[in-house]
C-alpha positions as CSV (number, residue, x, y, z in Angstrom):
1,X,-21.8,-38.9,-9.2
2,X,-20.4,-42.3,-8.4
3,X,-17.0,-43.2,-6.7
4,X,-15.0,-46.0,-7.7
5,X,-11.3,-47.5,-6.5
6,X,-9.1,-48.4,-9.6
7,X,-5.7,-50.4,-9.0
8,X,-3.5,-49.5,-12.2
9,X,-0.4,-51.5,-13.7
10,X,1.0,-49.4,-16.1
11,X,3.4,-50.2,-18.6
12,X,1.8,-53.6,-19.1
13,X,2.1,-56.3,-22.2
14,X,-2.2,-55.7,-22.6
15,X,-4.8,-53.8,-21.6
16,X,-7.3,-55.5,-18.7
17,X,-9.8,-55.1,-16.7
18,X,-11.1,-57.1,-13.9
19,X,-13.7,-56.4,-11.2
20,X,-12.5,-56.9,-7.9
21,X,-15.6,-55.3,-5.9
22,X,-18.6,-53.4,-6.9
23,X,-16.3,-50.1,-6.1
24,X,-12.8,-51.4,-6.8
25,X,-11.7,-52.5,-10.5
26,X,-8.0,-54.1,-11.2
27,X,-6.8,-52.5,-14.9
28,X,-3.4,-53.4,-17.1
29,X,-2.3,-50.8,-19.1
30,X,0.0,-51.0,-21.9
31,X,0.6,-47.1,-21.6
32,X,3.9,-45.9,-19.8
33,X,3.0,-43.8,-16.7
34,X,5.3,-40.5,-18.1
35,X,4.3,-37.2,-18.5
36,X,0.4,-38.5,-17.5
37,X,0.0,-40.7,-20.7
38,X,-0.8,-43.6,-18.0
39,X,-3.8,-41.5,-16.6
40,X,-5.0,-39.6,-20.0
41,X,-4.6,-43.5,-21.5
42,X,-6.7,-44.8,-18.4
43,X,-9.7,-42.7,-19.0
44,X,-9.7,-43.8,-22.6
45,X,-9.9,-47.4,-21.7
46,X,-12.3,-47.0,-19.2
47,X,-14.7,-44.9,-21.6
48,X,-14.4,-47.7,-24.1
49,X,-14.8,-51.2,-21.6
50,X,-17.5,-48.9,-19.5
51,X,-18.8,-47.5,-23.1
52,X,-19.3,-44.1,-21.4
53,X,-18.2,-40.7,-22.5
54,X,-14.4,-39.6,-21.4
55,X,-16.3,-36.5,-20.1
56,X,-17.9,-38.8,-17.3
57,X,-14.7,-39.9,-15.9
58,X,-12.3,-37.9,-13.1
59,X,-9.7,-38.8,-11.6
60,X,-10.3,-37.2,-7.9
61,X,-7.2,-38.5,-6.3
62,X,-4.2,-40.9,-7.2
63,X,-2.7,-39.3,-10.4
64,X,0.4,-40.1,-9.3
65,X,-0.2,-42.9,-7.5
66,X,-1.2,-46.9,-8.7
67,X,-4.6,-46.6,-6.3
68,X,-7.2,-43.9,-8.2
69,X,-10.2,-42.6,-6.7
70,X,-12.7,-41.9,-10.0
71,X,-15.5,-40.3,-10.1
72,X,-18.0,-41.4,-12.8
73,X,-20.9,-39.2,-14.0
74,X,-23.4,-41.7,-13.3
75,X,-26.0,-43.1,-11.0
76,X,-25.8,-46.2,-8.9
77,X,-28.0,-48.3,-11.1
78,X,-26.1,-47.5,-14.0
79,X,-22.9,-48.8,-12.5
80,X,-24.8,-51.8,-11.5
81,X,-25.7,-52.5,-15.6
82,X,-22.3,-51.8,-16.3
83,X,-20.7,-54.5,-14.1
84,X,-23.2,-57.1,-15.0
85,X,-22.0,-56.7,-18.8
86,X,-18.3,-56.4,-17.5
87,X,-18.4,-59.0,-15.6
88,X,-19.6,-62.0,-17.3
């Protein structure tokens, strides 16, 4: 299990998703943050730009709040692969 920071902007005009650290990534959402459609909408997104299963992802701490705590169901190398790709 790997931990990773997220900074959220909900409500945004796009979805995007920067790297700003090896354990913090910067993400635009389009969703609104009602009723959790922010954080259900986050997980999707990061499945897809992270191309890992939705099962992988938990939000440990922050699901009310723009700075998440996420735990990914993944080893440290993985990550690792994952940023190269997202990153260049």
């Amino acid at each position: 299990m790997l931990v990773i920071f997220v900074k959220v902007k909900p409500g945004a005009s796009h979805n995007e998703l920067h790297v700003e650290s090896p354990n913090m990534l910067s993400v635009k959402i389009k969703a609104k943050p009602v009723d959790g459609q922010a954080n259900r909408y986050l997980v999707d997104y990061l499945a897809e730009k992270l191309n890992i299963s939705r099962s992988k992802i938990t939000i440990q701490k922050g699901a009310s709040s723009r700075m998440k705590r996420i735990a990914l169901g993944m080893v440290q190398s993985e990550w690792d692969e994952i940023l190269k790709k997202i990153s260049a």
